[in-house]
N, C-alpha and C positions, 0 to 999 in steps of 0.2 A: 465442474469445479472451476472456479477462476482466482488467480491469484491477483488481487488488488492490493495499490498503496493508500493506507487508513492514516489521516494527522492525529496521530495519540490524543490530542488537547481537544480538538472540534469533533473528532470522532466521525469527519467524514472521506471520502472517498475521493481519489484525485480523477476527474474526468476523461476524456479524448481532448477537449478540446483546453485544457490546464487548469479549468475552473474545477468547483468541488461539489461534489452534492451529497445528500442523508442517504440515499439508495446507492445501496450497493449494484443490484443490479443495471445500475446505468454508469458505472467506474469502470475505468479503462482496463482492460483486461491485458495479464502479463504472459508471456510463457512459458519462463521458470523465473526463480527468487532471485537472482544474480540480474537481471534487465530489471527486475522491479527496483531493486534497491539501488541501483547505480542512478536507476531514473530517480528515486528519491532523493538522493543526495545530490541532485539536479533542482528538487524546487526548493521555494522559501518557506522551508517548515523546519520546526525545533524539533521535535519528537515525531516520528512514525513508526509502522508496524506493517508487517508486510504480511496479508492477511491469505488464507484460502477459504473461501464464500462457496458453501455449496448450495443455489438457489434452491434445488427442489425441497431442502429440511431451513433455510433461513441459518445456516450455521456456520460459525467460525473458525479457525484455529492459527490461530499468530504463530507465524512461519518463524518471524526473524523480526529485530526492532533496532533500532539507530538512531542516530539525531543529526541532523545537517552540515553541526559543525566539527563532529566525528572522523577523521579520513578514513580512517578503519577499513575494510572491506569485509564484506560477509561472512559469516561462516558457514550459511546454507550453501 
């Protein structure tokens, strides 16, 4: 299981190194939803989602979702 940050709009994956790609499998991996989303409202994205990817079924399930200019803090 790895939790990644998903840009709602491009539907992709924030990196290691801050760029973004279509695989999930190569997004930077979190270790709970609270680092993920802090880091989110960290980059230049309007909408994301803060995803749990479980590689060996290709599957989803959107943990928690936000937008940039939100201050909010999580409720995960």
């Amino acid at each position: 299981m790895n939790i990644l940050i998903e840009d709602a709009e491009s539907l992709e994956f924030l990196k290691e190194n801050g760029k973004w790609t279509k695989k999930p499998a190569d997004g930077k991996k979190f270790a709970n939803t609270q680092t993920a989303f802090a880091a989110a409202k960290a980059e230049p994205i309007h909408k994301f989602n803060i995803v749990c990817y479980f590689p060996g079924t290709m599957q989803f399930v959107n943990l928690d979702q936000g937008n940039a200019t939100d201050k909010t803090t999580s409720a995960a």
